[in-house]
C-alpha positions in Angstrom: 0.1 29.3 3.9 -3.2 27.6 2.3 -5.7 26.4 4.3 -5.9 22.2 4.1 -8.7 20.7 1.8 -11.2 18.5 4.0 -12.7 17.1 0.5 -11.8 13.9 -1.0 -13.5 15.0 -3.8 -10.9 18.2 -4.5 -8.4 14.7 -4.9 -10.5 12.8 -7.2 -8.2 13.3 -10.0 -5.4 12.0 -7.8 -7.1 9.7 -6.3 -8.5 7.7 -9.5 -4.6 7.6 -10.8 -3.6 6.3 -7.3 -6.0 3.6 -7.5 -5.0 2.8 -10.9 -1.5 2.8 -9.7 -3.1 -0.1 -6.9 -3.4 -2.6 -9.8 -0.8 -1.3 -12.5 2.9 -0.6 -10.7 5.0 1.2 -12.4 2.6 3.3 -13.9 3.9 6.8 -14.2 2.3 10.4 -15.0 5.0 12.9 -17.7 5.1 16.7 -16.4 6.5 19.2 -18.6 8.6 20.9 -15.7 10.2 19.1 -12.2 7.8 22.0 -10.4 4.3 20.4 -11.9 5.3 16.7 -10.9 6.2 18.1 -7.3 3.1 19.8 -7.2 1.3 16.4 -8.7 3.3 14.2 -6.1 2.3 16.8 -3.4 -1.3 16.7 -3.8 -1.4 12.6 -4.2 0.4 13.0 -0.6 -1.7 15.2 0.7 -5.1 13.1 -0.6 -3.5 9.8 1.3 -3.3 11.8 4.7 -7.2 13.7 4.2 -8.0 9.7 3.4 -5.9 8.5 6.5 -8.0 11.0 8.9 -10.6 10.2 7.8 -10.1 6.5 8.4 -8.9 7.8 11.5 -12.2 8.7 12.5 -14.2 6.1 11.2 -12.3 3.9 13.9 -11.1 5.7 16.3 -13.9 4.1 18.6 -11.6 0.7 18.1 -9.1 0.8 20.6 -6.1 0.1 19.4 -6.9 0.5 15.6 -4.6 2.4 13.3 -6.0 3.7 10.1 -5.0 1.9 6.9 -5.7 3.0 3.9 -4.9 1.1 0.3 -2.6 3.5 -0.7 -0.1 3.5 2.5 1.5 0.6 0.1 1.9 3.2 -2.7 5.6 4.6 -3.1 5.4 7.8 -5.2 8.6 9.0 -7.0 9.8 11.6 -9.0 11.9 10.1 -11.9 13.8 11.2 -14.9 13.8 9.9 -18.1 15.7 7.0 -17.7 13.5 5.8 -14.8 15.6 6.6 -11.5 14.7 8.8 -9.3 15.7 12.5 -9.4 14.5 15.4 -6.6 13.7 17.2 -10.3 12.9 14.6 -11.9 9.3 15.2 -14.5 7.9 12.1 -14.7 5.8 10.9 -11.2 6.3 6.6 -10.5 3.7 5.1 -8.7 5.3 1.1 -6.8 4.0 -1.3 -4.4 6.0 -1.5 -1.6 6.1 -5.0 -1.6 9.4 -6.0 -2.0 10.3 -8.6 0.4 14.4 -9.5 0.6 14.4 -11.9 3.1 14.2 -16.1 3.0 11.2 -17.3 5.0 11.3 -20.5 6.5 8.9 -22.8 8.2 9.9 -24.3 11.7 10.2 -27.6 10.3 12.9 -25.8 7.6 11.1 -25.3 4.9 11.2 -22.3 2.5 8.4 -20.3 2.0 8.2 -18.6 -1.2 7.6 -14.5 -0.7 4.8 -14.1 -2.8 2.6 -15.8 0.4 1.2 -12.0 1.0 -1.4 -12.2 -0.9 -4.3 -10.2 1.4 -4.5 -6.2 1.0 -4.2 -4.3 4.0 -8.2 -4.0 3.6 -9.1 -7.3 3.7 -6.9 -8.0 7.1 -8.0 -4.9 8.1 -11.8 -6.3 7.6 -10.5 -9.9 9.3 -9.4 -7.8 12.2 -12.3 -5.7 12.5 -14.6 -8.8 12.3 -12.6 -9.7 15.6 -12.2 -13.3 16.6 -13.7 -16.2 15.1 -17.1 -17.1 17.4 -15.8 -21.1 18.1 -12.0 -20.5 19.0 -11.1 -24.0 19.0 -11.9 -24.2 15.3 -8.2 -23.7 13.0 -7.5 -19.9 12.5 -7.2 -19.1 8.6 -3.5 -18.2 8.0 -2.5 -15.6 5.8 0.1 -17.8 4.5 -0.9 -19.9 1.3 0.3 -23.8 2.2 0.7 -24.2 -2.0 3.6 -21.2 -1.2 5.8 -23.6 0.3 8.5 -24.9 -1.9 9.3 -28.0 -1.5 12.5 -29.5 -1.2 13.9 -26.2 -1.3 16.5 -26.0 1.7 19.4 -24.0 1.2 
């Protein structure tokens, strides 16, 4: 069994495709065998958990923190040609988990369209961090966009 890498830097090839793979979903990386995108997969895997200890650290004086990292909303795939997924597959998809299946409503009834999550797990991360607002009778910012809400929409 190998020893763990403690080096972001023995990632950086991984880790610059990752955060491509932040801002282009979908984007995919072509092996030659199902063994070299395994490997490739693998190693983006293990980069995201060296990242997530690190984090770790950095915070671990927060009580109740748990690390986040940008690419915890990464879903990395092995896919064949045709695009689905396939334990051998060569190719290696990169997705946002975002998907979001459910109908949100208001309390006064009204639908809220899903694209509303529009913060990264950084900047609530940052919000949350920051801690409380110093005046707490001003309005908390809501992470829900009020130009989200469809109106008239009621199903």
């Amino acid at each position: 069994m190998s020893k763990p890498i403690n080096s972001p830097a023995a990632y950086a090839d991984v880790i610059a495709i990752m955060q491509r793979a932040l801002n282009d979903p979908g984007l995919t990386v072509e092996f030659e065998t199902p063994g070299e995108a395994k490997h490739f997969r693998q190693r983006c895997n293990s980069a995201r958990l060296l990242l997530r200890k690190m984090e770790a650290e950095r915070i671990a004086h927060i009580p109740g923190m748990r690390p986040q990292i940008a690419f915890d909303t990464l879903v990395i795939r092995l896919v064949d040609a045709t695009g689905k997924a396939h334990k051998d597959g060569t190719i290696v998809r990169f997705d946002r988990n975002t998907q979001f299946a459910g109908v949100i409503r208001t309390s006064g009834g009204k639908i809220i369209s899903p694209d509303f999550i529009e913060k990264t797990a950084e900047e609530i991360c940052g919000e949350i961090l920051a801690g409380p607002p110093a005046d707490l009778d001003e309005p908390q910012v809501s992470l829900i966009d009020p130009n989200s809400i469809i109106e008239g929409d009621e199903e």
